[in-house]
C-alpha positions in Angstrom: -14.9 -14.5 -19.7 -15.0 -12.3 -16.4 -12.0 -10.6 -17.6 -14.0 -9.1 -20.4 -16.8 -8.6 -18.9 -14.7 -6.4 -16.1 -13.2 -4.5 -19.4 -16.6 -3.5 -20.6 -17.6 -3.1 -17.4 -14.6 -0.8 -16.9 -14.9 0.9 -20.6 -18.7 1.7 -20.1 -17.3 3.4 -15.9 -14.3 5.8 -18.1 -17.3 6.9 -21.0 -19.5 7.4 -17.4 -16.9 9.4 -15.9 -15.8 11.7 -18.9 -19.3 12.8 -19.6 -19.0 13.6 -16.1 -16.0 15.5 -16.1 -17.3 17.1 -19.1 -20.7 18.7 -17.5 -18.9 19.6 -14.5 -16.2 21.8 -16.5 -19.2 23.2 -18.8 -21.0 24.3 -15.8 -17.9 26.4 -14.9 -17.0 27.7 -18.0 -20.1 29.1 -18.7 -19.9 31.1 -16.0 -17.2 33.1 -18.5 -17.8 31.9 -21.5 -21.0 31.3 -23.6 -21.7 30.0 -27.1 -19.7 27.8 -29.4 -16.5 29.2 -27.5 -17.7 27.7 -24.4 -18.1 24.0 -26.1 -14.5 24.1 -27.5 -12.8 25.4 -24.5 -14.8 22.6 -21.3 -13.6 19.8 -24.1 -10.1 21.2 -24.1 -9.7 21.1 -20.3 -11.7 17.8 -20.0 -9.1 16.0 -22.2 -5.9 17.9 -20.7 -7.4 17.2 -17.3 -7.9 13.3 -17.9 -4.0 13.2 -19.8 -3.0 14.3 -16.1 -4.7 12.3 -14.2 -3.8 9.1 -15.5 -0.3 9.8 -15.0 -0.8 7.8 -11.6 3.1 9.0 -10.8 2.6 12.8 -10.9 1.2 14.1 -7.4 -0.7 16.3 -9.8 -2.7 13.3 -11.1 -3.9 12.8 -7.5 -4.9 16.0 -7.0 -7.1 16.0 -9.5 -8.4 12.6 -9.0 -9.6 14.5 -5.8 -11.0 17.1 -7.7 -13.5 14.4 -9.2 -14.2 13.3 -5.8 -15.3 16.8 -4.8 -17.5 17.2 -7.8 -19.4 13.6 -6.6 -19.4 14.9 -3.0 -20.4 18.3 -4.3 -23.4 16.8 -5.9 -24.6 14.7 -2.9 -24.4 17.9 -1.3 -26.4 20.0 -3.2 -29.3 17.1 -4.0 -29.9 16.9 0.2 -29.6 20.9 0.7 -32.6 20.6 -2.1 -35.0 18.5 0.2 -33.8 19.2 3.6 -32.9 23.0 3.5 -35.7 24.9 2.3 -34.5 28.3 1.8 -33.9 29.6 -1.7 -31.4 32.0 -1.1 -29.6 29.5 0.6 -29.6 27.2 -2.4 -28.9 29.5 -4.9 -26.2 31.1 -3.0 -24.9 27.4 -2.8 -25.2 26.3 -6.0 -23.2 29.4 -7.3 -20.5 28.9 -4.9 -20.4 25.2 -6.7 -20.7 26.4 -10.6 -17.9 28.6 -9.9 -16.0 25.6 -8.2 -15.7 26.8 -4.8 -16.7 24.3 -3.1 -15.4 21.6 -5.0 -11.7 23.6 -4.2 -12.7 23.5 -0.9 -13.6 20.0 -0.5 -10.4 19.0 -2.5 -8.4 20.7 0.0 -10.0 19.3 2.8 -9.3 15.8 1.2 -5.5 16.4 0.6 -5.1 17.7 3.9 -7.4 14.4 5.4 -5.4 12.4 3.3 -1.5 13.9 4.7 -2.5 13.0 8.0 -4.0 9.8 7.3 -0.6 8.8 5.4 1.9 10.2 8.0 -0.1 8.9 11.2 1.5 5.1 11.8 -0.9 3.1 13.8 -0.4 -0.4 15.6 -2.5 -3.2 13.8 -2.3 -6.3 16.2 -3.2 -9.9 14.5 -3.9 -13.3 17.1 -3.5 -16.9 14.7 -3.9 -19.8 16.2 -1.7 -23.3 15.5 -2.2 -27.1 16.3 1.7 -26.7 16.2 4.2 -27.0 19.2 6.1 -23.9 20.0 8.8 -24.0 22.6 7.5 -20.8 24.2 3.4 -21.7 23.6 3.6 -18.7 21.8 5.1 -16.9 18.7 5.6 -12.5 18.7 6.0 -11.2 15.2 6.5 -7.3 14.4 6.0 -6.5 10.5 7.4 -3.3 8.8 6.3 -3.2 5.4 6.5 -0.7 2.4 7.8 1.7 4.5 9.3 3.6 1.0 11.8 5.6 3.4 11.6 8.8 3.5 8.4 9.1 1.7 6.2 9.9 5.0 8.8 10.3 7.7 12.6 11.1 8.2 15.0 9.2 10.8 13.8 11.0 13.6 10.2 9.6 13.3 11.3 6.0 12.4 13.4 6.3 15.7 10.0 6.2 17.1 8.8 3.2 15.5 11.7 1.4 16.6 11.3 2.3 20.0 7.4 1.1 19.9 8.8 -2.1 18.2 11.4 -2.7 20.8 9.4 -1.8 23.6 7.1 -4.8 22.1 9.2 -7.7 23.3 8.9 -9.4 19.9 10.7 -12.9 18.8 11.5 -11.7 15.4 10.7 -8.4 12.6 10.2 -9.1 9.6 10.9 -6.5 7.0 8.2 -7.5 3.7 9.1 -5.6 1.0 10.0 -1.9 -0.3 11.2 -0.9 2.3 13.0 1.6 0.1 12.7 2.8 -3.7 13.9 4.5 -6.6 13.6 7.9 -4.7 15.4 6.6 -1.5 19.2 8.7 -1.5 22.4 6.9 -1.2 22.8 8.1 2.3 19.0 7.6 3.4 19.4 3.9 2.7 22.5 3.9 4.9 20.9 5.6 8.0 17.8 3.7 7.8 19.0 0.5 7.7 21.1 1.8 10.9 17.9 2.5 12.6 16.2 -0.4 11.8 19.4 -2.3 12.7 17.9 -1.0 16.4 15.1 -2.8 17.0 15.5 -5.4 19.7 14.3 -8.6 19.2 14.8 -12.0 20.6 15.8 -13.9 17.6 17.0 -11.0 14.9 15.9 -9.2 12.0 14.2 -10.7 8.7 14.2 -8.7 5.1 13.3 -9.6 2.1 12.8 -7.6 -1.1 10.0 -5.6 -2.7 9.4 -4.7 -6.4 11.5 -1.4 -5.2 14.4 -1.9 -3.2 16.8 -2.8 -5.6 16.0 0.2 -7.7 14.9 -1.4 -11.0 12.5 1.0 -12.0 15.0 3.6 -12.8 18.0 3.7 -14.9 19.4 5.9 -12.3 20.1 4.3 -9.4 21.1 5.6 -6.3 22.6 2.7 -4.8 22.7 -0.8 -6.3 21.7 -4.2 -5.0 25.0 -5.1 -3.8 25.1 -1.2 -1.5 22.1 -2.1 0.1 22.7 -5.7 0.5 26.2 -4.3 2.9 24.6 -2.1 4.7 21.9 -4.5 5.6 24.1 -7.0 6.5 26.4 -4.5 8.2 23.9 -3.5 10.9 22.7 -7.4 11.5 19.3 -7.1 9.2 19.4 -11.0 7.6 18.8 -10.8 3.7 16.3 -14.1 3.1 17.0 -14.5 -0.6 14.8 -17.4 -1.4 16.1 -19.0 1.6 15.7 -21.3 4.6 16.1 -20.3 8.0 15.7 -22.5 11.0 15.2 -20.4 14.3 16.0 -22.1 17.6 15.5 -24.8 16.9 12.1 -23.8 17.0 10.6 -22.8 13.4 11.2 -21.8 10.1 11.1 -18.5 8.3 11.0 -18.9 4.7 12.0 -15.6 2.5 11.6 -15.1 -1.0 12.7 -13.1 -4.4 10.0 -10.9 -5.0 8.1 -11.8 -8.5 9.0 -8.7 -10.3 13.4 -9.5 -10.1 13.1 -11.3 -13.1 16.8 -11.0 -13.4 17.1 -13.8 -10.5 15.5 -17.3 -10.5 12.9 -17.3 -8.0 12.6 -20.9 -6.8 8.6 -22.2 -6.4 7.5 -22.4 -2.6 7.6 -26.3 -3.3 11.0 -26.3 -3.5 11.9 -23.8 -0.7 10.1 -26.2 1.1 10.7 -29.6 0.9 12.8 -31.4 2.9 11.3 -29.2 5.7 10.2 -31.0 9.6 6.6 -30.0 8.5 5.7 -30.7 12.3 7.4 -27.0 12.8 6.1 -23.9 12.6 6.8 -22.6 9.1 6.7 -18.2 8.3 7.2 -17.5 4.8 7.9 -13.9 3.4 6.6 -13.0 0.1 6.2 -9.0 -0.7 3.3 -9.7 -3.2 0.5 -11.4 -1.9 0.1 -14.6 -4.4 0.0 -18.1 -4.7 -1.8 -18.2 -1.6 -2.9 -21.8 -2.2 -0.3 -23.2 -3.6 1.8 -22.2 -0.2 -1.3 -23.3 2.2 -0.8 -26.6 -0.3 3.0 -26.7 0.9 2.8 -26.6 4.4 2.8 -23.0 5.1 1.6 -21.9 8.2 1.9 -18.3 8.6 2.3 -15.9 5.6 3.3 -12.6 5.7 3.4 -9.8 3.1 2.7 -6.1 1.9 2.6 -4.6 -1.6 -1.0 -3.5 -2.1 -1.0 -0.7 0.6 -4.5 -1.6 0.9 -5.3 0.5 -2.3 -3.7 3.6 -1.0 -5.9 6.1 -3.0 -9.1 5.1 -3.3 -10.5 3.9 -5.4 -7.8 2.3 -7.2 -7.1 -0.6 -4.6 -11.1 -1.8 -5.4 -10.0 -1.6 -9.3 -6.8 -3.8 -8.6 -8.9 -6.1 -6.0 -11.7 -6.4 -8.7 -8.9 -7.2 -11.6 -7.8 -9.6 -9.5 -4.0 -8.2 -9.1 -3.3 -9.8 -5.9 -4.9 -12.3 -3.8 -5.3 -10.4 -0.4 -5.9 -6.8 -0.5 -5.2 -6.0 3.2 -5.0 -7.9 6.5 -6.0 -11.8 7.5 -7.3 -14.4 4.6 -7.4 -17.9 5.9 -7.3 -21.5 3.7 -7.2 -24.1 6.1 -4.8 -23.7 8.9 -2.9 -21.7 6.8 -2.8 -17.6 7.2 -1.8 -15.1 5.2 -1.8 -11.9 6.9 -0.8 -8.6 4.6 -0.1 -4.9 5.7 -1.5 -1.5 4.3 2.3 -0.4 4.5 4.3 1.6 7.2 4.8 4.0 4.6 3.2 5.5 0.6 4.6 4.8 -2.4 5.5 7.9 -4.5 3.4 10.7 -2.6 2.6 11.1 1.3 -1.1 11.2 0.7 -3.6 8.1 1.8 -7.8 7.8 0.9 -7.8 3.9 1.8 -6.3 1.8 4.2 -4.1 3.1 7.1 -0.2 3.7 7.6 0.7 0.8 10.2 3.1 -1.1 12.0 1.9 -5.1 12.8 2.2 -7.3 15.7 0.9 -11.0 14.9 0.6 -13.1 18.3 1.2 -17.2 17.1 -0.4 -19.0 19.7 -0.4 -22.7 20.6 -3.8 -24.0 21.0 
């Protein structure tokens, strides 16, 4: 029932949005055309301009989802400049500048450009859980890179610096959650970023599992294959968890498994990845895609960690994806119990260096003993 009510919900928002679209382009187009011309043309570009933007994989189709954004912004404008500016001339000169869509240009710029730094600026996210649990040290240090979708916002030099931050960290273990490459990743980007990664000095190694991207199944040509990337992984001591167990000093588990989108492998349930576990240990499981939360906090999982949503990326399709109900966590700590799921924005953007929600990040999760 709630889907369908979101789908007429969500029918009635696109009808909302054309008519929009539709007396924004009228407004400039009769600035050059009048008359029944007029009326033929704004409809042609209003139905050219919505085929592009739902191509959600064309940079072009964000660009103009910007270009909406302006118009909306335009308007808030221009109905406070009414009541609070009082000058005519000013108005007028204003509202011209917007029928001729200036300023709406202008504001799109200003949002691409807001939106490029956003997505290339990596910050440090830091997370504190507590446990009932007994760790040898008291105390657990994670480090989380996630959808980095190398090279989409940096080359190797700028990873370099990650790594350094990360090393410089002192961490027990990284854990590498997902797309960490994709279809547009080059043979010989793969290799050197797995080298780099391979860097990062931790206490008790390196943890990768795969995305819905890494092993390239979204295109039927591939750059690399599953095997190529599994090699170099292994080559520069990154472990592959591949719905797989891994006891760590003795001390707790880390739990990694097959993303839900590699059909063409049989992805075991958390169930049975982890019975037979010492459930008095600390137990991390990986999972790209943030689901099944409750039936992991229902199997003794303490600590989960993932990526995926990118926090919505471009807004406002991550509150579309949170309100369909595509994944269970959109961005950082959801609790059930004394289990924790924690979920990054991403290191990196998917397709296009360009971010309007979330942040770019790195994470640091601090277990500690209570």
């Amino acid at each position: 029932m709630m889907k369908v009510l979101l789908g007429i919900v969500g029918f009635m928002l696109l009808i909302a949005l054309i008519l929009y679209i539709k007396r924004w382009v009228s407004k400039v187009v009769n600035h050059y055309y009048h008359g029944d011309k007029s009326k033929v043309i704004s409809w042609v570009i209003v139905i050219i301009y919505l085929a592009l933007t739902f191509n959600f994989h064309s940079s072009l189709a964000i660009v103009l989802l910007f270009g909406i954004l302006s118009f909306f912004i335009t308007d808030v404008f221009m109905f406070i400049f009414n009541y609070l500016i009082k000058s005519e001339k000013f108005n007028k000169s204003f509202k011209k500048l917007s029928e001729t869509a200036v300023i709406p240009v202008v504001i799109t710029i200003i949002i691409l450009m807001g939106a490029y730094v956003n997505a290339v600026t990596v910050l440090r996210t830091e997370y504190d859980v507590n446990t009932d649990k007994i760790l040898k040290n008291g105390k657990l240090k994670i480090a989380q890179i996630s959808d980095l979708h190398f090279p989409t916002t940096m080359n190797d030099n700028k990873l370099k610096k990650i790594v350094k931050k990360i090393s410089d960290e002192k961490v027990d273990i990284l854990v590498l959650t997902g797309d960490i490459f994709d279809e547009r990743t080059a043979y010989d980007e793969m290799k050197k970023a797995c080298k780099t990664l391979g860097n990062i000095k931790t206490k008790s190694g390196i943890y990768f599992i795969f995305g819905n991207h890494d092993d390239n199944h979204y295109t039927k040509r591939k750059n690399y294959g599953e095997n190529d990337l599994l090699n170099e992984l292994n080559k520069n001591d990154i472990k592959v968890l591949a719905d797989e167990t891994v006891l760590i000093n003795n001390d707790f588990y880390i739990v990694g498994r097959y993303d839900k989108s590699m059909v063409s492998h049989d992805r075991k349930l958390i169930s049975r990845l982890t019975k037979g576990l010492d459930k008095e240990k600390y137990i991390i499981l990986l999972d790209h895609q943030p689901l099944e939360l409750k039936d992991a906090a229902k199997n003794g999982v303490d600590l989960e960690i993932g990526g995926h949503t990118h926090a919505g990326q471009i807004w406002p399709l991550g509150v579309a994806a949170q309100l369909a109900g595509t994944n269970e966590n959109k961005y950082g700590i959801k609790r059930i119990g004394d289990y924790t799921s924690v979920v990054s924005s991403g290191t990196g953007t998917w397709r296009y260096p360009l971010r309007t929600e979330g942040k770019t990040e790195y994470v640091i999760i601090n277990v500690h003993e209570k």
